[in-house]
KOLGU-4560 file (N, C-alpha, C; in nm, 3 decimals, padded with zeros to 5 digits):
<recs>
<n_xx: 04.145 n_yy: 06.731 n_zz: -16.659 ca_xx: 04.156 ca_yy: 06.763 ca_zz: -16.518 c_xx: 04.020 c_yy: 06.743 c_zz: -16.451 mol: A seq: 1 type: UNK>
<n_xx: 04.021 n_yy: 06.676 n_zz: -16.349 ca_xx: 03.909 ca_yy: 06.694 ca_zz: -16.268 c_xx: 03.860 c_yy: 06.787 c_zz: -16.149 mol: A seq: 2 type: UNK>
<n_xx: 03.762 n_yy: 06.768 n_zz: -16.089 ca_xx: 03.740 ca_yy: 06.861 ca_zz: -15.953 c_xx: 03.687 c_yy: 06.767 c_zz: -15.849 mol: A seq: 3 type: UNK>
<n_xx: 03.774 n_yy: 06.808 n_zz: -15.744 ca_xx: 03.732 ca_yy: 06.693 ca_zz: -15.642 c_xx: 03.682 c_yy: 06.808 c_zz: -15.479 mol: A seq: 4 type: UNK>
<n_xx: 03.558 n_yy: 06.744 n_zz: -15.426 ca_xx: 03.551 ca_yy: 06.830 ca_zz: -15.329 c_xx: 03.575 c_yy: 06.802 c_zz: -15.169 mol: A seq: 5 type: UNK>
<n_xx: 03.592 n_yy: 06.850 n_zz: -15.071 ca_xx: 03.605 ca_yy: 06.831 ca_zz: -14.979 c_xx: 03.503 c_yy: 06.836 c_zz: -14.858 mol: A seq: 6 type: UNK>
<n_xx: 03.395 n_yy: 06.827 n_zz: -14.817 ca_xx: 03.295 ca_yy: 06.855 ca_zz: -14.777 c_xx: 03.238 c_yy: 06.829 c_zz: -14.596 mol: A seq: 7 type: UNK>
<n_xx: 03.205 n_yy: 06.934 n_zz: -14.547 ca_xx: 03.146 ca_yy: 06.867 ca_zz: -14.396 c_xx: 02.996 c_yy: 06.817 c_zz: -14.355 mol: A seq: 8 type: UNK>
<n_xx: 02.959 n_yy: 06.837 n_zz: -14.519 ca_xx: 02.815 ca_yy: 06.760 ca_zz: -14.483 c_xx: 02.769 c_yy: 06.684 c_zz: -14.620 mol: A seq: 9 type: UNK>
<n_xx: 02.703 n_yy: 06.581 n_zz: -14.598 ca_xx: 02.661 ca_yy: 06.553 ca_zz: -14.742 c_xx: 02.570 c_yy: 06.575 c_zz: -14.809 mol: A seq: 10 type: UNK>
<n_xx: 02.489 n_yy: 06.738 n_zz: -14.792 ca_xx: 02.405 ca_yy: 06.747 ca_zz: -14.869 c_xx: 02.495 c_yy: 06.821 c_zz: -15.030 mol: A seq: 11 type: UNK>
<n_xx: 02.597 n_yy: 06.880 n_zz: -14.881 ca_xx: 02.676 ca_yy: 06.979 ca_zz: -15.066 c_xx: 02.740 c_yy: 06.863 c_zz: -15.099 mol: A seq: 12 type: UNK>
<n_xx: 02.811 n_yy: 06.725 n_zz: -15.048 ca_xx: 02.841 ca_yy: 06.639 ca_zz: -15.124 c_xx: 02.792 c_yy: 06.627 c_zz: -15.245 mol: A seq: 13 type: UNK>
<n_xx: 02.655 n_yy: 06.575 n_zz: -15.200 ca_xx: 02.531 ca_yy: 06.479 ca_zz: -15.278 c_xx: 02.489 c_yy: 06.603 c_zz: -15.412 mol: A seq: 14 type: UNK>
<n_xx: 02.490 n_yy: 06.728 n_zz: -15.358 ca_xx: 02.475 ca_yy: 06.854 ca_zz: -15.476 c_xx: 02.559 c_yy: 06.852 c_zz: -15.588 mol: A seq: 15 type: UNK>
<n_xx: 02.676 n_yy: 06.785 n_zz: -15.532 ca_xx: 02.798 ca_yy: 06.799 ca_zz: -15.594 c_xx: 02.839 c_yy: 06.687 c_zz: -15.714 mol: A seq: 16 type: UNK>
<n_xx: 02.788 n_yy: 06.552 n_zz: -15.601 ca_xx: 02.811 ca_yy: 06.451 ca_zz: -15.716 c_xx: 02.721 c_yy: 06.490 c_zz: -15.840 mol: A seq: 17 type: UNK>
<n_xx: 02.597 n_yy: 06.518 n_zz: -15.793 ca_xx: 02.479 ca_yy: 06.520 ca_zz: -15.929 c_xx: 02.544 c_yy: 06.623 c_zz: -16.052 mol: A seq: 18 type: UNK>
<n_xx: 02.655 n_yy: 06.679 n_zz: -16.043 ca_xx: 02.718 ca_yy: 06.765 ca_zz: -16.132 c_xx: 02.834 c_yy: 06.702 c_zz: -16.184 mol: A seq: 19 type: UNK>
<n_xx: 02.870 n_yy: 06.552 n_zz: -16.121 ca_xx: 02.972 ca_yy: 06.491 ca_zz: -16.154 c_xx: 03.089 c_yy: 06.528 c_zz: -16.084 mol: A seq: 20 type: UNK>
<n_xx: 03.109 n_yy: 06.580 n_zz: -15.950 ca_xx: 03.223 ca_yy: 06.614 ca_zz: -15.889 c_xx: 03.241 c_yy: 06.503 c_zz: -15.780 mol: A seq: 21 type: UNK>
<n_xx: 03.395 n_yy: 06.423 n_zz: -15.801 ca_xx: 03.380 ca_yy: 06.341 ca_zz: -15.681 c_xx: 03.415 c_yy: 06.403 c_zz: -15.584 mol: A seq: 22 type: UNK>
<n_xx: 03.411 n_yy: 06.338 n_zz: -15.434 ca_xx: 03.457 ca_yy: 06.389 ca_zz: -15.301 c_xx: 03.429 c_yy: 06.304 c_zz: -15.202 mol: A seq: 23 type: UNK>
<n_xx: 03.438 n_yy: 06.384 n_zz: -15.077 ca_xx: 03.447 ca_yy: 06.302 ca_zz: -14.971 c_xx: 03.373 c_yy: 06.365 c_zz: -14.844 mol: A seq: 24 type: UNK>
<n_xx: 03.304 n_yy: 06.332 n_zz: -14.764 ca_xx: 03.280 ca_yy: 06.419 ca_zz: -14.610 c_xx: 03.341 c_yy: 06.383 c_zz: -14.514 mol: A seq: 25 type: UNK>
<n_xx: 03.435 n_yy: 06.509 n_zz: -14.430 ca_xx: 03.500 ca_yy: 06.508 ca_zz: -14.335 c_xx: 03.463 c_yy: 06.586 c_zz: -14.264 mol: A seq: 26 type: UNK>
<n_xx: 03.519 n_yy: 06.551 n_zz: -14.110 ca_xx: 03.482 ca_yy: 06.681 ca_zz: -14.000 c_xx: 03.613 c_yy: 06.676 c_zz: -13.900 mol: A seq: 27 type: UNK>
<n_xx: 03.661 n_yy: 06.567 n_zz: -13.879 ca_xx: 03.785 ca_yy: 06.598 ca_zz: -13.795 c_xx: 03.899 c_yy: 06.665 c_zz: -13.880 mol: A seq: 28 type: UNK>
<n_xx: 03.986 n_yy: 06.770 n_zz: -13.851 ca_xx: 04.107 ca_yy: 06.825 ca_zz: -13.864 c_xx: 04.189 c_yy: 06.708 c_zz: -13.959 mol: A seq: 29 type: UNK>
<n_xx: 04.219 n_yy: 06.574 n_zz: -13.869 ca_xx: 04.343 ca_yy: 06.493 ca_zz: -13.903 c_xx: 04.301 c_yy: 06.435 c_zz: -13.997 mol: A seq: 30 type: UNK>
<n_xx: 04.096 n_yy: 06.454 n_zz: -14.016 ca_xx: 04.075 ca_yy: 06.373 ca_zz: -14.189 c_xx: 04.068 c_yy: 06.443 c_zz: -14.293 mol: A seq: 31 type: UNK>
<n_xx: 04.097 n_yy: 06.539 n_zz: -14.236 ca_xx: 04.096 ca_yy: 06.658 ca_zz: -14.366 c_xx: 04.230 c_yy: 06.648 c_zz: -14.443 mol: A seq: 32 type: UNK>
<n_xx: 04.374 n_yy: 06.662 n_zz: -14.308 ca_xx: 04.496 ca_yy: 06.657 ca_zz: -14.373 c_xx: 04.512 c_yy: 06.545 c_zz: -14.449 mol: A seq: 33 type: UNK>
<n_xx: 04.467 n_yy: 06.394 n_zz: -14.395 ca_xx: 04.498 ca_yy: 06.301 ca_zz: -14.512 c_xx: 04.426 c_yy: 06.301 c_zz: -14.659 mol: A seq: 34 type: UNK>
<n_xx: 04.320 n_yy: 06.361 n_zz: -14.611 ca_xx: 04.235 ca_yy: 06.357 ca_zz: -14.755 c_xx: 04.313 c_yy: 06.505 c_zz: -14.834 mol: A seq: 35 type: UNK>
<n_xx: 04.415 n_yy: 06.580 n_zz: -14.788 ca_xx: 04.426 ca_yy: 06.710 ca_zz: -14.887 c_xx: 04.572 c_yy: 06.624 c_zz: -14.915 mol: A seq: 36 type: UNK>
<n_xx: 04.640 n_yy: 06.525 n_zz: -14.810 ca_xx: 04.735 ca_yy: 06.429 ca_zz: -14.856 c_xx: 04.752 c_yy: 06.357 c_zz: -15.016 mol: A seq: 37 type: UNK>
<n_xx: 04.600 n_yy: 06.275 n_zz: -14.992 ca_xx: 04.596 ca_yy: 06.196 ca_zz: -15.071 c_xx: 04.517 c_yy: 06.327 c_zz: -15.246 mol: A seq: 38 type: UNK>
<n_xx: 04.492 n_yy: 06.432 n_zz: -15.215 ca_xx: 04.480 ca_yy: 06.531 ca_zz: -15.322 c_xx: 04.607 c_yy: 06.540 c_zz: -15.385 mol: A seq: 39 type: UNK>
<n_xx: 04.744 n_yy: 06.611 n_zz: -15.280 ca_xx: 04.779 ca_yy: 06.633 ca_zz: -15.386 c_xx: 04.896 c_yy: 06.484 c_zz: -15.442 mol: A seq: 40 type: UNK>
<n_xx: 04.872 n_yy: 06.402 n_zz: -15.405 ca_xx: 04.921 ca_yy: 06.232 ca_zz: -15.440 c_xx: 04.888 c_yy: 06.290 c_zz: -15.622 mol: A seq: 41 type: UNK>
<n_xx: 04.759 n_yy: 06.320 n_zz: -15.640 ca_xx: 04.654 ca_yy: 06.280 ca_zz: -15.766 c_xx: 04.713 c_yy: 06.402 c_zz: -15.849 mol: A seq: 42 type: UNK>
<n_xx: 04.765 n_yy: 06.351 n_zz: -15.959 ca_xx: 04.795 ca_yy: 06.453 ca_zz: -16.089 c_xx: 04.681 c_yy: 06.464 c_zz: -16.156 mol: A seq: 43 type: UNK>
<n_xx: 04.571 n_yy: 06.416 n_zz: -16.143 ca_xx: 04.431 ca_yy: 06.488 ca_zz: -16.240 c_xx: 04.318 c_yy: 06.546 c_zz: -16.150 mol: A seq: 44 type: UNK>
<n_xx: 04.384 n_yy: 06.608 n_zz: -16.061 ca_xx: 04.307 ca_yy: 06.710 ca_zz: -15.978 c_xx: 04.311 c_yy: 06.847 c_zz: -15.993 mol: A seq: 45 type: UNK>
<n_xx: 04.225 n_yy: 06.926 n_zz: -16.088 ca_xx: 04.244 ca_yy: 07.051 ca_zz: -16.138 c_xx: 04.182 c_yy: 07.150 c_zz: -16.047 mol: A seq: 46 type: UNK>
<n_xx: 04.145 n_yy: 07.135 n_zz: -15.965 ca_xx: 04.071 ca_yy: 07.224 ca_zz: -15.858 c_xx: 03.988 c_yy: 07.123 c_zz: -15.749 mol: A seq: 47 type: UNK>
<n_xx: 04.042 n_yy: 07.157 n_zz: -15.644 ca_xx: 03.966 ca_yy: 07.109 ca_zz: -15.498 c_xx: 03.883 c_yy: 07.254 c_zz: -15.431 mol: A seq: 48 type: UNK>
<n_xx: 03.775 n_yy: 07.167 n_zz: -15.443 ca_xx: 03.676 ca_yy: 07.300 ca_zz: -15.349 c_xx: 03.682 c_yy: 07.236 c_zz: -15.213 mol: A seq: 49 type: UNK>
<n_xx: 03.685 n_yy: 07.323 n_zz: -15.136 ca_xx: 03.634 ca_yy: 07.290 ca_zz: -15.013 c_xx: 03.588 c_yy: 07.379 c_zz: -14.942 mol: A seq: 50 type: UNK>
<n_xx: 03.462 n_yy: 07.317 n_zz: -14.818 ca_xx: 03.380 ca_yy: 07.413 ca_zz: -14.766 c_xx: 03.464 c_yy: 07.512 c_zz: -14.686 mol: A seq: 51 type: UNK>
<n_xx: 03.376 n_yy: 07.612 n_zz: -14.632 ca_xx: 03.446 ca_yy: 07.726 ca_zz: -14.568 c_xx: 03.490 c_yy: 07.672 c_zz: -14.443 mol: A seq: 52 type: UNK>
<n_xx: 03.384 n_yy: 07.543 n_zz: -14.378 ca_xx: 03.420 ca_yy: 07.556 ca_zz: -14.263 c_xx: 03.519 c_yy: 07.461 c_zz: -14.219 mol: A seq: 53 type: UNK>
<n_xx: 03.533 n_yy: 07.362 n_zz: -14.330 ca_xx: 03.674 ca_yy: 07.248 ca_zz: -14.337 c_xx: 03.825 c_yy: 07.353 c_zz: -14.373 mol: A seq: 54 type: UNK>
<n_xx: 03.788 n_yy: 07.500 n_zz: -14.445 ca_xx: 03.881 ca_yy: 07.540 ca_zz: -14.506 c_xx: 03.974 c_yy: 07.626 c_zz: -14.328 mol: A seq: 55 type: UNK>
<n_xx: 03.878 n_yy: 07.678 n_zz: -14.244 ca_xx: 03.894 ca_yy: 07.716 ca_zz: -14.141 c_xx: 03.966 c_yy: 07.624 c_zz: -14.063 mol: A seq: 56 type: UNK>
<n_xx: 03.929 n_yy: 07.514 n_zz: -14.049 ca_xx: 04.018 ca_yy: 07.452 ca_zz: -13.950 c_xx: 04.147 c_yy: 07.421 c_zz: -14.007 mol: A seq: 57 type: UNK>
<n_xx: 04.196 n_yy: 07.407 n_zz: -14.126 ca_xx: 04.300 ca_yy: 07.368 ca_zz: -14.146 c_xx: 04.401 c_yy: 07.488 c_zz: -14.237 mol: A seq: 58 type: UNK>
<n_xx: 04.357 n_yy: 07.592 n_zz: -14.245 ca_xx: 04.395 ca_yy: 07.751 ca_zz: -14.312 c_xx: 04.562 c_yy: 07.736 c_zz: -14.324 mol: A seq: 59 type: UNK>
<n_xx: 04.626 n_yy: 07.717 n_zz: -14.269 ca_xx: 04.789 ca_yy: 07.730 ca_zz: -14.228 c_xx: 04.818 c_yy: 07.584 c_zz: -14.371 mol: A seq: 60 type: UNK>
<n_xx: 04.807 n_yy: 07.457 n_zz: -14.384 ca_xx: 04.801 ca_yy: 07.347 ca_zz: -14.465 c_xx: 04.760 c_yy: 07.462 c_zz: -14.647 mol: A seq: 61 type: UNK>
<n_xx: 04.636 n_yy: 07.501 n_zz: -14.590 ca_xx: 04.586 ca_yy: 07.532 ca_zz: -14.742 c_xx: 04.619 c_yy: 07.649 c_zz: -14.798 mol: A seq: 62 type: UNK>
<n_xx: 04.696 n_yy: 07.762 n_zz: -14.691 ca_xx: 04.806 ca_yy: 07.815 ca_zz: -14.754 c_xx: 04.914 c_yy: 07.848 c_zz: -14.816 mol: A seq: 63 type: UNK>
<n_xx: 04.973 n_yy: 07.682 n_zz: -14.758 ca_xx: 05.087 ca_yy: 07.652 ca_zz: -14.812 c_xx: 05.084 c_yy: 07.543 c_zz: -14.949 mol: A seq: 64 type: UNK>
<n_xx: 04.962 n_yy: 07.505 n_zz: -14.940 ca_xx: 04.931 ca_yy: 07.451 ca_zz: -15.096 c_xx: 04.922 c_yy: 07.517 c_zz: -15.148 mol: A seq: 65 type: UNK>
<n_xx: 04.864 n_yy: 07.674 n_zz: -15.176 ca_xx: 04.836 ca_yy: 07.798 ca_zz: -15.266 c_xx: 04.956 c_yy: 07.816 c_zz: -15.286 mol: A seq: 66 type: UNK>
<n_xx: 05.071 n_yy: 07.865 n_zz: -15.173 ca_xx: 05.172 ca_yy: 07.934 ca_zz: -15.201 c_xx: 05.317 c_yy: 07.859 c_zz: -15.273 mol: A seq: 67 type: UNK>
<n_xx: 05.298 n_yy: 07.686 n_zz: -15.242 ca_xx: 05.386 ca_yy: 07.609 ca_zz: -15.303 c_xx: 05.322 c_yy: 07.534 c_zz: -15.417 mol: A seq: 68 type: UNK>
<n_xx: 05.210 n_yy: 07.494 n_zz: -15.487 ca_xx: 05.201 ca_yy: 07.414 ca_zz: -15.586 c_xx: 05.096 c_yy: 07.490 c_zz: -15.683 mol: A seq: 69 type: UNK>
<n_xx: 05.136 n_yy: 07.459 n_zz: -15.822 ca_xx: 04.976 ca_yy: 07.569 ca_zz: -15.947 c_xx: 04.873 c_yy: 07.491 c_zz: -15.938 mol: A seq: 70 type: UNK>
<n_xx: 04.885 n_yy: 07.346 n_zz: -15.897 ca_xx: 04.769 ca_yy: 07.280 ca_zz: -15.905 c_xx: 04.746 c_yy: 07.193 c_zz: -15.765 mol: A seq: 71 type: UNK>
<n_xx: 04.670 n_yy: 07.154 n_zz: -15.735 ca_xx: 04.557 ca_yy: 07.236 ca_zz: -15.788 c_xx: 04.461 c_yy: 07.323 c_zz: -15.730 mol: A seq: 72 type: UNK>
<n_xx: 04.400 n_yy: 07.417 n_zz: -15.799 ca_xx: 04.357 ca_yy: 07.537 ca_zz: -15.748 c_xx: 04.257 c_yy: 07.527 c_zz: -15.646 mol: A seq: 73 type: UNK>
<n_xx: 04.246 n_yy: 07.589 n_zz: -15.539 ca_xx: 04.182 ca_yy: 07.571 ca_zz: -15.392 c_xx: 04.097 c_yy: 07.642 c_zz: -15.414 mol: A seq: 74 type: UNK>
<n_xx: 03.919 n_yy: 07.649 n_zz: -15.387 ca_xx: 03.837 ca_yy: 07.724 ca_zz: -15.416 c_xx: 03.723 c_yy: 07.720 c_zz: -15.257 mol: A seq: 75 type: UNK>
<n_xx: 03.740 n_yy: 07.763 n_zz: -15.176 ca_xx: 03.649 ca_yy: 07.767 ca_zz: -15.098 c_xx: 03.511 c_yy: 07.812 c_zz: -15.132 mol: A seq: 76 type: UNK>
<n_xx: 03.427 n_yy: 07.737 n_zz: -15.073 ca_xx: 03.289 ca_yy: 07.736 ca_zz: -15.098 c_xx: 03.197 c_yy: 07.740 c_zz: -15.002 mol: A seq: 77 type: UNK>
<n_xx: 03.080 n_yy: 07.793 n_zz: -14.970 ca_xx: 03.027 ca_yy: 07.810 ca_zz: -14.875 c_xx: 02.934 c_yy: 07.684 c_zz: -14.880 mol: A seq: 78 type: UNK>
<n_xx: 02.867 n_yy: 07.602 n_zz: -14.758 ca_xx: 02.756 ca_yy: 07.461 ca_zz: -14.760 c_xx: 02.641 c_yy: 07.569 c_zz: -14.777 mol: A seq: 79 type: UNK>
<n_xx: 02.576 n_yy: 07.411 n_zz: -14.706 ca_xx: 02.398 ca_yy: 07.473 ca_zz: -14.738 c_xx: 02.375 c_yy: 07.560 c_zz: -14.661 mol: A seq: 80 type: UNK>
<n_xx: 02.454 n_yy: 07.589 n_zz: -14.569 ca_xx: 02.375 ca_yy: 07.706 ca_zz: -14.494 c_xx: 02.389 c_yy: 07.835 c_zz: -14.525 mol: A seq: 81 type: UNK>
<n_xx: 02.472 n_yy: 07.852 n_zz: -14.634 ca_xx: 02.544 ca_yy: 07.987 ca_zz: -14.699 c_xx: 02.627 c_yy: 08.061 c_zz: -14.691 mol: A seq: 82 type: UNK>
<n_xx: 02.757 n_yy: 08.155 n_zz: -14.688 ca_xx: 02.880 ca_yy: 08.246 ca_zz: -14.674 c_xx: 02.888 c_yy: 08.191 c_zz: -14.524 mol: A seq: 83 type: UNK>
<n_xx: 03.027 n_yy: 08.185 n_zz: -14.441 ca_xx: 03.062 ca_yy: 08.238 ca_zz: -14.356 c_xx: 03.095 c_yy: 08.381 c_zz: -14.364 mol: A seq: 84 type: UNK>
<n_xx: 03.170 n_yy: 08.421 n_zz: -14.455 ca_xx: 03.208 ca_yy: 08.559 ca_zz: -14.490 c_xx: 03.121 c_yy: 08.665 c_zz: -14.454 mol: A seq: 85 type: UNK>
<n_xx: 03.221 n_yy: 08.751 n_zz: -14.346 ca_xx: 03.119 ca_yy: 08.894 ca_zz: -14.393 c_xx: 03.013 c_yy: 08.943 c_zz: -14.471 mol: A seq: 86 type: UNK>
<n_xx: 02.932 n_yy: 09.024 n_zz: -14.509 ca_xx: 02.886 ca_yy: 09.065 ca_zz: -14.620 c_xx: 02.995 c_yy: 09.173 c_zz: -14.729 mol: A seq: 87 type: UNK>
<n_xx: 03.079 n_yy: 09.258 n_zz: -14.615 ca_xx: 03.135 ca_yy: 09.308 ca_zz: -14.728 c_xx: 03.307 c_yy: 09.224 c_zz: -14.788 mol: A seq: 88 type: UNK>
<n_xx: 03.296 n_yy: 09.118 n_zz: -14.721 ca_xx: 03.436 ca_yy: 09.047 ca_zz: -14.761 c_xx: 03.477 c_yy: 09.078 c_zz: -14.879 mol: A seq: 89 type: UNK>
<n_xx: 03.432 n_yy: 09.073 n_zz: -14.999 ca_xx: 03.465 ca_yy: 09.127 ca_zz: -15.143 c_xx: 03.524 c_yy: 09.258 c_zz: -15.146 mol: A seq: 90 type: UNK>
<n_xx: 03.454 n_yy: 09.388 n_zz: -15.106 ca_xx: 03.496 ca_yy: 09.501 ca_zz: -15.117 c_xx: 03.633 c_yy: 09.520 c_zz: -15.047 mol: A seq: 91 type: UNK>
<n_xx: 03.639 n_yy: 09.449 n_zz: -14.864 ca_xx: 03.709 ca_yy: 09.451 ca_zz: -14.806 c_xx: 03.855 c_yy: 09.375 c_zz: -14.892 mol: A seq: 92 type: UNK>
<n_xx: 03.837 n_yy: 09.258 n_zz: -14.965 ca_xx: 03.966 ca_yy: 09.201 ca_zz: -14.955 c_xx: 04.020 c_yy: 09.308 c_zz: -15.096 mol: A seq: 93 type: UNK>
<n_xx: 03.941 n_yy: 09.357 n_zz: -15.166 ca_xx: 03.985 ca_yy: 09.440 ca_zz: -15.305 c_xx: 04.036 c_yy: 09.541 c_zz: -15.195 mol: A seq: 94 type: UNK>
<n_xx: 03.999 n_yy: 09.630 n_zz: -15.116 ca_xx: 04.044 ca_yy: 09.764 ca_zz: -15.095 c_xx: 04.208 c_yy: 09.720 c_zz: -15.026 mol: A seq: 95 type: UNK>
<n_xx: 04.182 n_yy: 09.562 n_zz: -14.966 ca_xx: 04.341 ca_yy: 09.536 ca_zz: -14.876 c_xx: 04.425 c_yy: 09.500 c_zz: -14.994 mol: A seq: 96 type: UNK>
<n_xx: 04.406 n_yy: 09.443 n_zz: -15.094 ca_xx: 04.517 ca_yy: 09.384 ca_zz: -15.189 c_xx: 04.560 c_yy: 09.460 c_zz: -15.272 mol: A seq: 97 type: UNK>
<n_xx: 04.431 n_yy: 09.578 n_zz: -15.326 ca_xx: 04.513 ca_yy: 09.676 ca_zz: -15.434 c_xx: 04.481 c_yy: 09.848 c_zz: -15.382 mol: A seq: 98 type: UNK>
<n_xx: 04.438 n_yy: 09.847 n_zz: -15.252 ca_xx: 04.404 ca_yy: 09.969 ca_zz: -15.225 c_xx: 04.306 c_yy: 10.053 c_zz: -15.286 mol: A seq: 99 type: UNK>
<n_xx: 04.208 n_yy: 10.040 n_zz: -15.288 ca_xx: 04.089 ca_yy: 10.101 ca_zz: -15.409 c_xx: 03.997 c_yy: 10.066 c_zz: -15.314 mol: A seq: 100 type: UNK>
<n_xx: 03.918 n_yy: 10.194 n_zz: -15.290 ca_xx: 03.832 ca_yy: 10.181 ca_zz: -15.240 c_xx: 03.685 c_yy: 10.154 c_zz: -15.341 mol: A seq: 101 type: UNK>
<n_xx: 03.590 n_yy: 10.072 n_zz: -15.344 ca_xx: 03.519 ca_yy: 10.090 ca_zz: -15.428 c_xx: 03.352 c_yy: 10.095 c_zz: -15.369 mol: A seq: 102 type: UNK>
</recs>
């Protein structure tokens, strides 16, 4: 299986290839859908990362890849500039999914 990434800039591209991950840089909406198109086309795609902020514009698409196919696994990632996320996003999404405050 491979990992292929999705990217809006090419420095996390270029980070990415040097680890051996192929991908692509996009920034419009409609190049994102063909490129998550032509993902799931590919049976040796074991995980697509994509950045937070490609994952934002198209959220409704990459939900319904989570919720209809096992592969392959969607991993949002933050670029070079670091988290969009909250700081407490972690605590927050544990206390909403299993109720535990920690």
């Amino acid at each position: 299986m491979k990992v292929f990434i999705l990217s809006d800039n090419t420095h996390t591209l270029t980070g990415m290839r040097l680890s051996g991950v192929e991908g692509v840089v996009v920034h419009e909406k409609e190049d994102i859908l063909k490129e998550l198109a032509k993902v799931k086309e590919k049976r040796d795609i074991g995980i697509l990362l994509i950045t937070e902020l490609l994952a934002e514009r198209v959220q409704l698409e990459l939900n319904e890849m989570k919720l209809s196919r096992s592969l392959p696994i969607i991993v949002e990632i933050p670029d070079r500039h670091g988290t969009r996320q909250p700081p407490d996003f972690l605590t927050r999404y544990i206390r909403e999914s299993i109720g535990l405050k920690i």
